[in-house]
N, C-alpha and C positions, 0 to 999 in steps of 0.2 A: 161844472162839476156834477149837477145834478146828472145829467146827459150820462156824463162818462159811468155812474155809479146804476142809472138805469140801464143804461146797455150791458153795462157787467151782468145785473141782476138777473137781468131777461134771456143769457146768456149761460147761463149755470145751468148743472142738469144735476140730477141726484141719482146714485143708484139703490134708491129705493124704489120699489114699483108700485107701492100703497100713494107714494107723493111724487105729484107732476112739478113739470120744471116750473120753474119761479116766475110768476107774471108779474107785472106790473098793474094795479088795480089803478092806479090812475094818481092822478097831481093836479095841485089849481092855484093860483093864485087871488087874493082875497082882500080888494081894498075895505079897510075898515073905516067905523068911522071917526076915528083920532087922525088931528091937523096939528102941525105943530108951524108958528112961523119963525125961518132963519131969517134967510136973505131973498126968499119967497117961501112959499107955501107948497108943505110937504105933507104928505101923506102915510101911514103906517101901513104898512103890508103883510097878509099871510102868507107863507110858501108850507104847502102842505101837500104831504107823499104819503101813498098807502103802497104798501106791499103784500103779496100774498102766497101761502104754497096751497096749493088744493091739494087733498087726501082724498082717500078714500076707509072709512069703517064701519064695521057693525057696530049693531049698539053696545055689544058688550066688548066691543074693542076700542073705543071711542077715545077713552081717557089714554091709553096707552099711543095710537097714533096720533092722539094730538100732541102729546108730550114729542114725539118724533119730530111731528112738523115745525115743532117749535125748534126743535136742533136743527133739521134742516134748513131754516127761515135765518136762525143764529148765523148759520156756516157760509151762507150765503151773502149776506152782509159784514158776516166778520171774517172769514176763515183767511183771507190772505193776511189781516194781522196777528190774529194765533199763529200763524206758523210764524212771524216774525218774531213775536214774542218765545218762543220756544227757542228757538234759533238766540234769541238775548240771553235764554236762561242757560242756554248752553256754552257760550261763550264766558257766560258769567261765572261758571263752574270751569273753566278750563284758562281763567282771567286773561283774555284774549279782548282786550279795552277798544280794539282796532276793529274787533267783527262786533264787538257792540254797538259801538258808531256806522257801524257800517247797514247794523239792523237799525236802525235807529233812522238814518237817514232814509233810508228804501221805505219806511212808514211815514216820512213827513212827504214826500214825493205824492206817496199815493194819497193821501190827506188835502193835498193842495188843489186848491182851482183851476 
């Protein structure tokens, strides 16, 4: 899942021109030092992802494109479930139970491993 969620990510492009397409800053895995004994000897692990949009601003435009990047950064991560969820609210308003389930299922799909 990780895989498929960074190649989306890396994948996206924005039409903004102040913000470049979505990198990937990096991932790692993190043995700690918590053991716990089952039936052998296990270990606790971190899985840690960084994402990032690069911008560009002046200084007196700084707060206002970061706010952007921050929607950019949003849309990029979430935007295929908003449009789902939109897609439910309109179904929901037209009580159509059958395209609810229908958005409903199309976001556990993409949610799954």
């Amino acid at each position: 899942m990780i895989r498929e969620v960074f190649s989306k990510f890396m994948s996206e492009r924005t039409n903004d021109a102040d913000i470049d397409q979505f990198p990937l800053l990096g991932h790692e895995i993190v043995k700690t030092s918590e053991e716990h004994f089952r039936y052998q000897r296990v270990w606790k692990y971190v899985l840690t992802a960084t994402f990032g949009v690069n911008f560009w601003a002046t200084e007196s435009s700084l707060q206002e494109q970061e706010l952007r990047a921050k929607r950019a950064l949003i849309h990029g991560l979430y935007g295929e479930f908003l449009q789902e969820i939109s897609r439910i609210e309109l179904a929901a308003e037209g009580g159509s139970k059958k395209e609810i389930m229908e958005a409903c299922e199309r976001i556990k799909k993409k949610i799954q491993v």
